[in-house]
N, CA and C of each residue as an Amber inpcrd file, in Angstrom:
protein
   708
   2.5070000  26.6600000  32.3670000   2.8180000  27.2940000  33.6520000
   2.9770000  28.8010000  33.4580000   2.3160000  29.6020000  34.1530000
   2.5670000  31.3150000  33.8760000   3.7020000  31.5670000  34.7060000
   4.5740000  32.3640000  33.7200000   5.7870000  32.7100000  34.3530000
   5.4320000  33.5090000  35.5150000   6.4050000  33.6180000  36.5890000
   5.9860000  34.4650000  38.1610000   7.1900000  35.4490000  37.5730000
   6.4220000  36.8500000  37.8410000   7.0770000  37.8590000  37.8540000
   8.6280000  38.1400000  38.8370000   9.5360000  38.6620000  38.0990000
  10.6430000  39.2680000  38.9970000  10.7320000  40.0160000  39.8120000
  11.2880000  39.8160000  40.9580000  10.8950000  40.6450000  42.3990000
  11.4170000  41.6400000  42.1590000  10.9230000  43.2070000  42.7590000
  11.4200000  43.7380000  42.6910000  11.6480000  44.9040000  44.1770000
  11.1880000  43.6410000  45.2460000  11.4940000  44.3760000  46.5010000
  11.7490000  42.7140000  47.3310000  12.5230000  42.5020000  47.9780000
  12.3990000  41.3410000  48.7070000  13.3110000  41.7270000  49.9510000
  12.4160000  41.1010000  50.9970000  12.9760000  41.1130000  52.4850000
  13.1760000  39.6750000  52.7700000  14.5030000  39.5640000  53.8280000
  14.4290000  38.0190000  54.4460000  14.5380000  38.4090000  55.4470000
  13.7290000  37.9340000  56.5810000  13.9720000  37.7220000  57.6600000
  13.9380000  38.4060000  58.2040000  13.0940000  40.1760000  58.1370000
  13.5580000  41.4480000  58.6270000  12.8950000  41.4850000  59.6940000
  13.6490000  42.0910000  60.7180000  13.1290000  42.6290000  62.1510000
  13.3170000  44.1520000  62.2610000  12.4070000  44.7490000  63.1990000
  12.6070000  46.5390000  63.4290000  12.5270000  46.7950000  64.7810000
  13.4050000  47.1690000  65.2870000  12.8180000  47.4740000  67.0520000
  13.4110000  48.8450000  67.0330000  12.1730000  49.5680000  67.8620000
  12.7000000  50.9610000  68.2730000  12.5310000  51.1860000  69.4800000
  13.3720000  52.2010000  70.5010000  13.4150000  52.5310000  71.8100000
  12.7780000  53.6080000  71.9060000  11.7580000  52.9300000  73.2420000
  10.7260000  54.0930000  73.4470000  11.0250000  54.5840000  75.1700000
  11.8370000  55.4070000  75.6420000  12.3310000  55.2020000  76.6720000
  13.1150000  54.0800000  77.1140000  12.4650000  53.4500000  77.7260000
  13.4450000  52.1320000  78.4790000  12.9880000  50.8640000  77.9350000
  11.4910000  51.0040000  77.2540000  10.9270000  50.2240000  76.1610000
  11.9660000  49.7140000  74.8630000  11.2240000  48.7410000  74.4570000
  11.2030000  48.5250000  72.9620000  10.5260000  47.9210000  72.7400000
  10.0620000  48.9020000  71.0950000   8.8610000  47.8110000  70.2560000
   9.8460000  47.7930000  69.4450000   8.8400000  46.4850000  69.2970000
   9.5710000  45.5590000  68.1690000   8.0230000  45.2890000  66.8640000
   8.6410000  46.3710000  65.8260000   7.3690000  46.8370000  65.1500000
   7.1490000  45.3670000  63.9330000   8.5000000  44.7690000  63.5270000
   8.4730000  43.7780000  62.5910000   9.5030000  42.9510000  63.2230000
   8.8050000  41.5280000  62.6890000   9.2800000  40.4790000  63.6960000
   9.6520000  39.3530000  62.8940000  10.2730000  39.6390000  61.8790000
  10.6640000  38.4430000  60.8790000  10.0590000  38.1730000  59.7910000
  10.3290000  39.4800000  59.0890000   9.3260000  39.4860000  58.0420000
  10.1210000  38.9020000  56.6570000   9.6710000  37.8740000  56.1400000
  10.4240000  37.1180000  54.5650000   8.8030000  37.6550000  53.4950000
   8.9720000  38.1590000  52.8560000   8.7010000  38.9250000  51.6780000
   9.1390000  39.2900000  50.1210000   8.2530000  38.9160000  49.2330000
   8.8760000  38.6760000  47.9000000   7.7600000  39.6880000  46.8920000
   7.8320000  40.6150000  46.8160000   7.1970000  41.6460000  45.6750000
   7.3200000  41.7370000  44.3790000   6.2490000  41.4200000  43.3660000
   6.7570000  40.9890000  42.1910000   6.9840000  42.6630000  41.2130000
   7.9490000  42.9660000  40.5090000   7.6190000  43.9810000  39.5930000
   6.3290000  44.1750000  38.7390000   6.0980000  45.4250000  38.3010000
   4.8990000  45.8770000  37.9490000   3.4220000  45.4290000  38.2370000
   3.3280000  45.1010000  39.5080000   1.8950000  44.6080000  40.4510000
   1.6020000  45.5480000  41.1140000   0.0800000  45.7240000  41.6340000
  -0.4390000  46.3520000  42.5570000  -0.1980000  45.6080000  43.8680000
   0.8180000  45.7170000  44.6530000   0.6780000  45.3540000  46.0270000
   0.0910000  45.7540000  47.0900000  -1.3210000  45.0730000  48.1420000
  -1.7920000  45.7930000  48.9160000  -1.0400000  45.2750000  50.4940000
  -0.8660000  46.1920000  51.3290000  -0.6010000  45.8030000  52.8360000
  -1.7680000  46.2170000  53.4490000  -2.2250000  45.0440000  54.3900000
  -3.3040000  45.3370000  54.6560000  -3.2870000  45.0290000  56.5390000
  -3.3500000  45.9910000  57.5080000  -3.5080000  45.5130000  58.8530000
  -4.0180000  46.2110000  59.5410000  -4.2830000  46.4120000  60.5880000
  -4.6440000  47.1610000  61.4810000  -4.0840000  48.3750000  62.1570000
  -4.3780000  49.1120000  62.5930000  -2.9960000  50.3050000  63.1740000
  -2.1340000  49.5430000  64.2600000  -0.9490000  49.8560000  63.7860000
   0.2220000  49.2200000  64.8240000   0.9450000  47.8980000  64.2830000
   0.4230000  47.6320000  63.2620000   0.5740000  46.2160000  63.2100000
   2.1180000  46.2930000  62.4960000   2.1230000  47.3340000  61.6190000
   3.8560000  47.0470000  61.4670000   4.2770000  47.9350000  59.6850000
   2.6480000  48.3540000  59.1650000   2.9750000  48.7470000  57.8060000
   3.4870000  49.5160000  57.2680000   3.1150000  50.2750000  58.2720000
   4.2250000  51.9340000  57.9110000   5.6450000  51.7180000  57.9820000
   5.8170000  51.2780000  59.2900000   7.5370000  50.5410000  59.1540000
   8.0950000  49.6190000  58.3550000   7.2080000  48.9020000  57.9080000
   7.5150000  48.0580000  56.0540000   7.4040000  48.7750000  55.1670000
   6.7280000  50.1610000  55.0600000   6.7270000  51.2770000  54.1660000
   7.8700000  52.0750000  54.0360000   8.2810000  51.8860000  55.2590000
   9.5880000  53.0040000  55.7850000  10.6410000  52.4160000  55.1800000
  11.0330000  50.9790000  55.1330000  12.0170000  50.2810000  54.7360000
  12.0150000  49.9280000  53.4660000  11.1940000  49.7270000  52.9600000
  11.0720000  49.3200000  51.1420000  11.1430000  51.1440000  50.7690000
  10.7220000  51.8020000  51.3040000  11.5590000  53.2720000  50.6900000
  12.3850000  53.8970000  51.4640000  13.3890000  53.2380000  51.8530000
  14.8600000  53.1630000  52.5740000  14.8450000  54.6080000  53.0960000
  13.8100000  54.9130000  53.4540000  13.4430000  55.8010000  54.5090000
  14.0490000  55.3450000  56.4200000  13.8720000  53.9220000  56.4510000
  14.4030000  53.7610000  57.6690000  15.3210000  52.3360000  57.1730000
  16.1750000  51.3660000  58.5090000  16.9940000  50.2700000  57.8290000
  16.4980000  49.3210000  59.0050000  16.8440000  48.1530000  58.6760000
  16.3130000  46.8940000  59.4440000  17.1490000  47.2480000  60.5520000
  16.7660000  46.3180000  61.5240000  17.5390000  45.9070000  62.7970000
  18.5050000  44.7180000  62.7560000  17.6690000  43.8820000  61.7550000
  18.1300000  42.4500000  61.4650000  17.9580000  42.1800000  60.0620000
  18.1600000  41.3300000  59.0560000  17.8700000  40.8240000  58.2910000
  18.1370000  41.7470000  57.2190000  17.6790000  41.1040000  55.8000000
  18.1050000  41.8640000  54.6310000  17.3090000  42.7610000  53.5680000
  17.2750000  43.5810000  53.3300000  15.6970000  44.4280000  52.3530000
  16.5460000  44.3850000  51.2500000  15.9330000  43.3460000  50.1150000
  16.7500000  44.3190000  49.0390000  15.5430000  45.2550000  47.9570000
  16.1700000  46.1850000  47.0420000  14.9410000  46.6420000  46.6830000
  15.1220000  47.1930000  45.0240000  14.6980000  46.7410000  44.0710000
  15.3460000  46.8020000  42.2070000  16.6320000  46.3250000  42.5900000
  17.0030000  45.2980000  43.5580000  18.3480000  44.5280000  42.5880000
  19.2070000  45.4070000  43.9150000  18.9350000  45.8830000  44.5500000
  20.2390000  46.5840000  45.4250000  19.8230000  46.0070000  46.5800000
  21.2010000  46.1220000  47.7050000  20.9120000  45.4570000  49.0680000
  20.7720000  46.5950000  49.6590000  20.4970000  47.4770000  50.3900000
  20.1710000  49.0940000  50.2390000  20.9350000  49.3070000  51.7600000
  21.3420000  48.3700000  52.7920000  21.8520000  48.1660000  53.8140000
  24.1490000  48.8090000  53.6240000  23.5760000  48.1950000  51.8090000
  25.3470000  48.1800000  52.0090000  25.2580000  49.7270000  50.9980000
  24.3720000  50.7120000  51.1270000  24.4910000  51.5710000  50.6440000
  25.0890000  53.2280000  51.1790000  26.4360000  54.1210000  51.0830000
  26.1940000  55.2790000  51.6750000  25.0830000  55.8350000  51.8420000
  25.0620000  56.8400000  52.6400000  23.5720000  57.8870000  52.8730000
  23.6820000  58.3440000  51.8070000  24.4170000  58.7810000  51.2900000
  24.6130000  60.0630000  50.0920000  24.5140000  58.8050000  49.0120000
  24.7650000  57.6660000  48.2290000  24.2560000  56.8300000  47.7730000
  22.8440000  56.5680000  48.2110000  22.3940000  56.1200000  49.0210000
  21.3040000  55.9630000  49.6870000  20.0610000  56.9240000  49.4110000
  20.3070000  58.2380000  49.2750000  19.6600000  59.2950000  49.4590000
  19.5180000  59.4770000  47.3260000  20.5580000  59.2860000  47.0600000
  20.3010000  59.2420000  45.3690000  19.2760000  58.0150000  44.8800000
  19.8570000  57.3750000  45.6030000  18.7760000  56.1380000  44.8120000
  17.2600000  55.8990000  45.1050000  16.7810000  56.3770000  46.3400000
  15.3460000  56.8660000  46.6440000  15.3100000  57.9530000  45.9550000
  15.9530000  58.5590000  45.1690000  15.1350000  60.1060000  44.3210000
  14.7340000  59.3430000  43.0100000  15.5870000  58.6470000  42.7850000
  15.8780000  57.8530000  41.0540000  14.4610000  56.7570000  41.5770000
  14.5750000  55.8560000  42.4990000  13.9350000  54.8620000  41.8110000
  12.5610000  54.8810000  42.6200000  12.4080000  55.5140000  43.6400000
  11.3260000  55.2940000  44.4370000  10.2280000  56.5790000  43.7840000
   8.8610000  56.7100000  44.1420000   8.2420000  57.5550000  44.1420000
   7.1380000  57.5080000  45.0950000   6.6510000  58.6290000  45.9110000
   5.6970000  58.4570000  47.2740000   4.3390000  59.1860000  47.2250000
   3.6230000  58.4390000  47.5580000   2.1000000  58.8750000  47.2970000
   1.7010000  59.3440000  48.7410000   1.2350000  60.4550000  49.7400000
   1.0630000  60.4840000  51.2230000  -0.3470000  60.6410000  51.0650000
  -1.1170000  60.2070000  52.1230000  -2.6480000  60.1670000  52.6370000
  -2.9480000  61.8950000  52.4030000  -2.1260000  62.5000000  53.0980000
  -2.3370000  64.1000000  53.3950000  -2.3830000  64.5970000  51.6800000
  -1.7160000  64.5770000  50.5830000  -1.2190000  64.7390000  49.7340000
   0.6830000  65.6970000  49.7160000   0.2340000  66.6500000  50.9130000
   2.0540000  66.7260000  50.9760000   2.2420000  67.5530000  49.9730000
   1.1470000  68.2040000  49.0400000   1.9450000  69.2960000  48.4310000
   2.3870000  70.3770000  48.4160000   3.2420000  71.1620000  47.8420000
   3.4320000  72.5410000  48.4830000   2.6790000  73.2780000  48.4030000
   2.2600000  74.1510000  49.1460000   1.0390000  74.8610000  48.8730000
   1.4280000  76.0960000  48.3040000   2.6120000  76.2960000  48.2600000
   3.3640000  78.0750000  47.7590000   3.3620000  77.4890000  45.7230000
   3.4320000  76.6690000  45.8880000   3.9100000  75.8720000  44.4680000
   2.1780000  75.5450000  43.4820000   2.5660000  75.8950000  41.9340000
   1.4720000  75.6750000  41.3040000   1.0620000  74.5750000  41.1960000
   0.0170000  73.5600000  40.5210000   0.3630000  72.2230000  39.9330000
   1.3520000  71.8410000  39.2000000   1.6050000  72.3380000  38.5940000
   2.7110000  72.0590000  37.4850000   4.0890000  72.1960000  38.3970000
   4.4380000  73.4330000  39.1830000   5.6930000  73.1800000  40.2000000
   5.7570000  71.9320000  40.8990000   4.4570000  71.7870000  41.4890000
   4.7410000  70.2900000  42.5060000   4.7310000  69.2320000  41.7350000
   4.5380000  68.6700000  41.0030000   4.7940000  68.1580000  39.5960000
   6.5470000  67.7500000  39.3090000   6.8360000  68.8790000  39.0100000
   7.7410000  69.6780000  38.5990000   9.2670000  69.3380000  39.3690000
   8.9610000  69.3790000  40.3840000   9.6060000  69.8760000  41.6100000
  10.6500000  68.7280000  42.1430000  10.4070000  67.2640000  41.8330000
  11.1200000  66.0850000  41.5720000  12.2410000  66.0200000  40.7930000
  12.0370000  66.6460000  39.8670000  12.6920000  66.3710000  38.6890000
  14.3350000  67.4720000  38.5550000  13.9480000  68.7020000  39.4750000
  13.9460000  69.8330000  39.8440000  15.2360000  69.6100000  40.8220000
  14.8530000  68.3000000  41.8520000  16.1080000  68.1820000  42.4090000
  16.6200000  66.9470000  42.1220000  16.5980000  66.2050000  41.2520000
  17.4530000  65.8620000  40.1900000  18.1380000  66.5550000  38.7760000
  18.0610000  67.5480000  39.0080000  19.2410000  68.2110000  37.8960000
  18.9670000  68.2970000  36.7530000  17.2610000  67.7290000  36.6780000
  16.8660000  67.4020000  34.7610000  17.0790000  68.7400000  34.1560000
  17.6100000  68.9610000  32.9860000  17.3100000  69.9110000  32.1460000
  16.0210000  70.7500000  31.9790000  15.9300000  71.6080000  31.4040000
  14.8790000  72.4890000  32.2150000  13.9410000  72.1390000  30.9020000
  14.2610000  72.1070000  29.6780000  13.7510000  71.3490000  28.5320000
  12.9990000  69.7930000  28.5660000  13.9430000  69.4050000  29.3870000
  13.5670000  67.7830000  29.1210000  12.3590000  67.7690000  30.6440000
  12.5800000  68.8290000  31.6930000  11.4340000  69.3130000  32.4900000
  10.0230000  69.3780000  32.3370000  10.2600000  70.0870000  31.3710000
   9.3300000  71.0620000  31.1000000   8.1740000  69.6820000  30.0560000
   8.9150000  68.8440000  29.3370000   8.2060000  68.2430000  28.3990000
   7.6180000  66.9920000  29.2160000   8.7370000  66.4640000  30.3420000
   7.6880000  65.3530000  31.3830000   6.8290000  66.0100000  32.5090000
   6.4910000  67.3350000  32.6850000   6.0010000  67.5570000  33.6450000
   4.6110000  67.8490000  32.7770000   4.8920000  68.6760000  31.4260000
   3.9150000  68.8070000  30.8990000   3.0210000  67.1800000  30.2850000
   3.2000000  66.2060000  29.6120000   2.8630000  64.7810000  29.7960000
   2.3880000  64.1280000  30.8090000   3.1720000  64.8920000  32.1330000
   2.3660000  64.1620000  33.1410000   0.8010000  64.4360000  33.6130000
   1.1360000  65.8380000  33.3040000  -0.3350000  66.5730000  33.6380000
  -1.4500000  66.3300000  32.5520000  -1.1770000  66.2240000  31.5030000
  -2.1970000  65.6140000  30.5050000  -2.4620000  64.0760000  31.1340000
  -1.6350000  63.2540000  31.3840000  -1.5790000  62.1890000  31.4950000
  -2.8090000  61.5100000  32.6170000  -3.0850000  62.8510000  34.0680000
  -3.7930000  62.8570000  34.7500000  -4.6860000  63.4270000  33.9890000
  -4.9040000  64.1590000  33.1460000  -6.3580000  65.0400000  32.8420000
  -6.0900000  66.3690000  33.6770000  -5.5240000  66.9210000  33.8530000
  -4.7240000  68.1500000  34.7440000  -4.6380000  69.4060000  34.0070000
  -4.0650000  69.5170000  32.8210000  -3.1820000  70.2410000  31.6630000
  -4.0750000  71.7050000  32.1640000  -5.4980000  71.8780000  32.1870000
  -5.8170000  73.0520000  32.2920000  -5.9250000  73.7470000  33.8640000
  -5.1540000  72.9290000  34.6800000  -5.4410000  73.3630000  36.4050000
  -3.9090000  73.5770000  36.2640000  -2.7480000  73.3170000  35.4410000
  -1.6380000  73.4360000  35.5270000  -1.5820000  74.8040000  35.9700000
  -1.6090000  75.6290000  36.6780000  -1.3260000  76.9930000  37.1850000
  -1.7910000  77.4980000  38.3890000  -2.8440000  76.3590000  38.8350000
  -3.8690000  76.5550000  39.7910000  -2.7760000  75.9990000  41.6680000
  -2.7090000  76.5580000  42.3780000  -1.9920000  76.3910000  43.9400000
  -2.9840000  75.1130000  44.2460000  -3.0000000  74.5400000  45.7080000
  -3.3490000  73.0830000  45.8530000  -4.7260000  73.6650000  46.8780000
  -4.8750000  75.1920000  47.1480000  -5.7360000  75.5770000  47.6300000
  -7.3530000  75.4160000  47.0430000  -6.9520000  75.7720000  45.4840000
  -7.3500000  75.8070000  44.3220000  -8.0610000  74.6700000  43.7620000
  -7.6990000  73.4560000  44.3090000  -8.3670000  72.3270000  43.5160000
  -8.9970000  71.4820000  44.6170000  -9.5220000  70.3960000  43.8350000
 -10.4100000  69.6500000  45.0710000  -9.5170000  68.2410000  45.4500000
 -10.0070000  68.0820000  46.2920000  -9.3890000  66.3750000  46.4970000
  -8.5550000  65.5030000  45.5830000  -9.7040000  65.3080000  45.3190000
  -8.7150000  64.2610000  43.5550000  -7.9960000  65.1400000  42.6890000
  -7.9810000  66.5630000  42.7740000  -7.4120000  67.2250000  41.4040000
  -5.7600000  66.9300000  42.4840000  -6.2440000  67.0930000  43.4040000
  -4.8970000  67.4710000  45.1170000  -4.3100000  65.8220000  44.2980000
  -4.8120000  64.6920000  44.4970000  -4.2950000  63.5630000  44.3800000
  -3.5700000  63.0160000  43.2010000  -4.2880000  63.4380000  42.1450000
  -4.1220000  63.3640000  40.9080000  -2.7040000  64.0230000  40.7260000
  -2.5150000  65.6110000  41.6490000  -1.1980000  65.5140000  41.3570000
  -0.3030000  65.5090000  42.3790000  -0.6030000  64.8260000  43.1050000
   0.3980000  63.8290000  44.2640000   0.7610000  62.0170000  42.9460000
   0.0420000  62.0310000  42.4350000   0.1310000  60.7100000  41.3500000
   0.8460000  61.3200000  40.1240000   0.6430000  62.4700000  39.7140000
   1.7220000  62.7020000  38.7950000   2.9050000  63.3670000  39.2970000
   3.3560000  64.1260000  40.4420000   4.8240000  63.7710000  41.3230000
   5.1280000  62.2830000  41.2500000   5.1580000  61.3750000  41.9350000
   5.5940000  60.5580000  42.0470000   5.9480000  59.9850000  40.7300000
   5.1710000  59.8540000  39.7410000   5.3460000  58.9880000  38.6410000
   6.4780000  59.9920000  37.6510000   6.3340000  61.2630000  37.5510000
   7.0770000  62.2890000  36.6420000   8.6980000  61.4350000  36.8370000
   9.3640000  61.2720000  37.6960000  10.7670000  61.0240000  37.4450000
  10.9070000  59.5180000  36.9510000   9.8720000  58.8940000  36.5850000
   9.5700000  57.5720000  36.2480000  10.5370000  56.4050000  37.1880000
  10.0400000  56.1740000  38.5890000  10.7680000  55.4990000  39.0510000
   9.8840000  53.9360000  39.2900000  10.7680000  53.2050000  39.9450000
  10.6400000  51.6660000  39.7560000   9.2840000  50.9920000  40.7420000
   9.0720000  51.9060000  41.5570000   8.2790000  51.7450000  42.6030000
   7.8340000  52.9260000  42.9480000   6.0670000  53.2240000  43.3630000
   5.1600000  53.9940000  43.9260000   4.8800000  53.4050000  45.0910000
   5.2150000  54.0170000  46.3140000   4.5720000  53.4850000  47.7990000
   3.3450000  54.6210000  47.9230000   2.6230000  53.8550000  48.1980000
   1.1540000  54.7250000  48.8580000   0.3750000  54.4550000  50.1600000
   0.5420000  55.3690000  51.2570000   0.2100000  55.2560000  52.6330000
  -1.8220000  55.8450000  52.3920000  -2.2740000  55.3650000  51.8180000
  -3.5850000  55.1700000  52.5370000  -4.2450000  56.2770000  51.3980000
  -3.7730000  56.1110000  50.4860000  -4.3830000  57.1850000  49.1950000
  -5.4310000  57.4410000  48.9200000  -6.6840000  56.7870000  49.5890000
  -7.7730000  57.2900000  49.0000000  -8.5690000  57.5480000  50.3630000
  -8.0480000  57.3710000  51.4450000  -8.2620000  57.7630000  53.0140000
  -9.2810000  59.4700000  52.8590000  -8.5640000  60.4070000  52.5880000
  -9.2720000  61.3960000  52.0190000 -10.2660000  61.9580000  51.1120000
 -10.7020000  60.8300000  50.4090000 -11.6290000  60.8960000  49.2450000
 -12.7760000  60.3370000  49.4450000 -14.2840000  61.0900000  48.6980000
 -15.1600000  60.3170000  49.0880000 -14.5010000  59.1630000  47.8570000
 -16.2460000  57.5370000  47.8240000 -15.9010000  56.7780000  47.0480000
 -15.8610000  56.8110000  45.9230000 -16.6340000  57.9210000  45.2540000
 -16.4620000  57.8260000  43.8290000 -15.1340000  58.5030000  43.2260000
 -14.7830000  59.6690000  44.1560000 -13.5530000  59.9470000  43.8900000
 -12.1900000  59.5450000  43.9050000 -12.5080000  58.4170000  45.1590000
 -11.6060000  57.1090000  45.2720000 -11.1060000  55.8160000  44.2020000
 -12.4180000  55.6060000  43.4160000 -12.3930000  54.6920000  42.3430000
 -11.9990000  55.0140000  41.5430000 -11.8340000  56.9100000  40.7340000
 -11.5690000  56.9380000  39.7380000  -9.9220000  57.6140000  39.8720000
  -9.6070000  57.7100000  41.0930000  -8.4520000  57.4700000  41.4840000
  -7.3150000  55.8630000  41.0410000  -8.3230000  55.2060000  42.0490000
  -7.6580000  53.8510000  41.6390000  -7.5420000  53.3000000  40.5200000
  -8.8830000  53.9360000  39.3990000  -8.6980000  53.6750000  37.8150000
  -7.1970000  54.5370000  37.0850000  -6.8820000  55.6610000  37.5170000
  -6.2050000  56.0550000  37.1070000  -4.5200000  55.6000000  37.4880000
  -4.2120000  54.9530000  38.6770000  -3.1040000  54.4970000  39.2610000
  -3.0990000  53.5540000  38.7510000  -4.1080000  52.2980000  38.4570000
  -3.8710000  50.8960000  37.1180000  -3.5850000  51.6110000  36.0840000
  -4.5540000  52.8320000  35.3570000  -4.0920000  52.6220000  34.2800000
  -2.6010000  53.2900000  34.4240000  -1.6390000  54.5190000  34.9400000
  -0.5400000  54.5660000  34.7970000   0.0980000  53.3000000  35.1290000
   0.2770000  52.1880000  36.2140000   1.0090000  51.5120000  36.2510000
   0.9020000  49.9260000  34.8250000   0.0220000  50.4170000  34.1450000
   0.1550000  49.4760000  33.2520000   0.5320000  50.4390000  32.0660000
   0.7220000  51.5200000  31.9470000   1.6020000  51.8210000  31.2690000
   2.6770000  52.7270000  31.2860000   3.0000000  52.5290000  32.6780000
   4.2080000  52.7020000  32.4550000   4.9280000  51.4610000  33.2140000
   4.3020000  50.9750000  33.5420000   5.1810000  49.4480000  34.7630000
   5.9530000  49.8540000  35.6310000   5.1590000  50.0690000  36.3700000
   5.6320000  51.0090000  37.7750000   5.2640000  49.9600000  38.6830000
   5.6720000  49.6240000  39.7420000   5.4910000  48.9080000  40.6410000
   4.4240000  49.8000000  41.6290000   3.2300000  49.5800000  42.5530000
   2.8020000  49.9610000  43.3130000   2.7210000  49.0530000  44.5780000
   3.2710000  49.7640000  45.4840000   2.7690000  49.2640000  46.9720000
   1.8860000  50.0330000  47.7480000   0.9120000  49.8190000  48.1430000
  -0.2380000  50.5230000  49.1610000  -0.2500000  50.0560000  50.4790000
  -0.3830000  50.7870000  50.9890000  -1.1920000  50.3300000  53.0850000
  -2.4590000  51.0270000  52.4090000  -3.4770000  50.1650000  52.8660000
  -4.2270000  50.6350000  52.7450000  -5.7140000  49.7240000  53.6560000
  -6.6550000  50.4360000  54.0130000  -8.5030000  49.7260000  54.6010000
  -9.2910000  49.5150000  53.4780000  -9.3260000  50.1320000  51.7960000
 -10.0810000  51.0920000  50.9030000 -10.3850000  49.3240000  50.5990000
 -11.6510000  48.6860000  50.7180000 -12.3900000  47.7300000  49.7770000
 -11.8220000  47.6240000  47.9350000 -11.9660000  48.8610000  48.0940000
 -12.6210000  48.9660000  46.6150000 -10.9550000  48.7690000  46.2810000
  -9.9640000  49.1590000  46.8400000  -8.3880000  49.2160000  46.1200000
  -7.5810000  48.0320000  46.5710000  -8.3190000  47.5380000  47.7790000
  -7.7190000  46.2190000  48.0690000  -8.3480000  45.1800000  46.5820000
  -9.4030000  45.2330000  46.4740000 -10.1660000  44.2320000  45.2760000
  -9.1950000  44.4710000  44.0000000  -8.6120000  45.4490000  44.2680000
  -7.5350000  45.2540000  42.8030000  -6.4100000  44.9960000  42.9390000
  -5.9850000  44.1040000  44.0030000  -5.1190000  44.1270000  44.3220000
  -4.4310000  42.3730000  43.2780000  -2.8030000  42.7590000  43.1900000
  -2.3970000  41.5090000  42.3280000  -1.4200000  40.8820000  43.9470000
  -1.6190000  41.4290000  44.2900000  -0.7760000  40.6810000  45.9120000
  -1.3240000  41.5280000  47.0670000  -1.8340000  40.5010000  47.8190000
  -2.5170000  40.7680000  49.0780000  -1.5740000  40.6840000  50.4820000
  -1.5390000  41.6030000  50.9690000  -0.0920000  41.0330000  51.8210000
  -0.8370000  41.4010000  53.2940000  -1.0470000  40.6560000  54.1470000
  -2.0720000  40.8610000  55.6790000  -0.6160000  40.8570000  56.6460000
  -1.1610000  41.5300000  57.8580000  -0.3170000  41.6740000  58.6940000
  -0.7470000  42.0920000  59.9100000  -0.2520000  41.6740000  61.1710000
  -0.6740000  41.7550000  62.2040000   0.5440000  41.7180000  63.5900000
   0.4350000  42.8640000  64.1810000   1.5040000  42.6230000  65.5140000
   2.9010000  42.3480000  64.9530000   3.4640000  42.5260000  63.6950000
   4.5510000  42.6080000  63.0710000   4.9820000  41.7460000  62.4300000
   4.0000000  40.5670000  62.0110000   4.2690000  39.2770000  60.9710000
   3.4810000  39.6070000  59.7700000   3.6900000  38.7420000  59.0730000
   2.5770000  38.2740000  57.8730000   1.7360000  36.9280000  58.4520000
   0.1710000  37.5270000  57.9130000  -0.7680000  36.3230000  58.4900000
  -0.8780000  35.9650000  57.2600000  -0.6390000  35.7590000  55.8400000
  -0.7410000  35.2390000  54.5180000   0.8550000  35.0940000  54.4100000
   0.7960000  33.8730000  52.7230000   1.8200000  34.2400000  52.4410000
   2.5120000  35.4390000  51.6360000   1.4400000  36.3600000  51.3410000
   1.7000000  37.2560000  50.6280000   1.7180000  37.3090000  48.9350000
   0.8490000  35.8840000  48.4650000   0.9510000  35.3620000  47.5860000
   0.4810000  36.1900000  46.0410000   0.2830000  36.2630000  45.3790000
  -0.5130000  37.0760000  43.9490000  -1.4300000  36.6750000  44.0840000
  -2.7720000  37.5290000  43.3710000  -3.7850000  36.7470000  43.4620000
  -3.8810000  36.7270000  41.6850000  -3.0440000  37.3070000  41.3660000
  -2.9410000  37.2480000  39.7740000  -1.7750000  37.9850000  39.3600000
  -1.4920000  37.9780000  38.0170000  -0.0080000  38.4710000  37.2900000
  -0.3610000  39.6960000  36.3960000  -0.0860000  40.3850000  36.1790000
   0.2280000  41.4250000  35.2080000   1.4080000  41.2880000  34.1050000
């Protein structure tokens, strides 16, 4: 029997409703969800259907209405803001469609810049920011603004932000949305190979064929349910 990986995001039962005037949507509608550590997780639906707001909540960016998110072992509901707000710096890391970097900032600052407001030593900085950028193939654009590089160099270090403070989970809203396909694939080659070595958890929303096919959990969704069970389609 192959052992099933340890969760390392699980929802029971979660609901989300927000007021839109005199409205309410009700974006998730009872969502039970079990995410295994160090897998590629894909969410896969249509616009509206509910992913971004399952994005929002597994990076305690927003909180249920109902039900329970827990996420590495915490119930994140029974957490202060100021708790709350530490533990998304420590354990989460965020990949955006746009890339989101600063544009006043070099590669190596936006990089950098994580770590920066966590308090790291400017030594122990300096040696993961520099690793990270080799790590992408980067090391010689390290100086270059985000004006400066192309797409994937832009992504590549939106992928080494997130990963530099080495946290437990990478969420990614639609990462290769901006890229043509070949630049897309060797994207997605590079996000397996960091998450297999460093065992990073990844979650994606994503349409991309080519990044859903690598996916180790397929998670479908529609009008604010799961139409699967969200099952693995394999283990890491």
């Amino acid at each position: 029997m192959v052992e099933q990986p340890t969760p390392v995001v699980e929802l029971n039962n979660v609901t989300k409703s927000y007021r839109i005037g005199r409205s309410e949507v009700r974006a998730l509608r009872g969502v039970t969800l079990s995410i295994p550590a160090r897998a590629f997780t894909m969410l896969v639906a249509p616009s509206g259907s509910g992913k971004s707001t399952l994005l929002n909540l597994i990076g305690c960016i927003d909180s249920p209405t109902s039900g329970v998110v827990t996420v590495a072992g915490e119930t994140v509901a029974r957490l202060s803001d100021r708790a709350l707000s530490d533990f998304r710096a420590q354990k989460i890391g965020f990949i955006f469609q746009g890339f989101s970097l600063v544009p006043v900032l070099s590669a190596y600052e936006n990089v950098e810049y994580p770590l920066r407001l966590m308090r790291v030593p400017a030594a122990a900085r300096r040696r993961a920011t520099e690793a990270m950028l080799e790590a992408v193939g980067l090391s010689e654009q390290r100086h270059r603004r985000p004006n400066e590089l192309s797409g994937g160099q832009k992504q590549r270090v939106a992928i080494a932000r997130a990963l530099v403070k080495e946290p437990e989970i990478v969420l990614a809203d639609e990462p290769t949305a901006n890229l043509d396909s070949e630049t897309g694939a060797s994207i997605v080659a590079l996000m397996r190979q960091m998450q297999t070595r460093s065992k990073t958890t990844f979650i994606f929303a994503t349409h991309d064929p080519h990044l859903m096919s690598q996916a180790d959990q397929l998670v479908a969704m529609r009008d604010g349910l799961l139409t699967n069970d969200g099952g693995a389609t394999r283990h890491v």
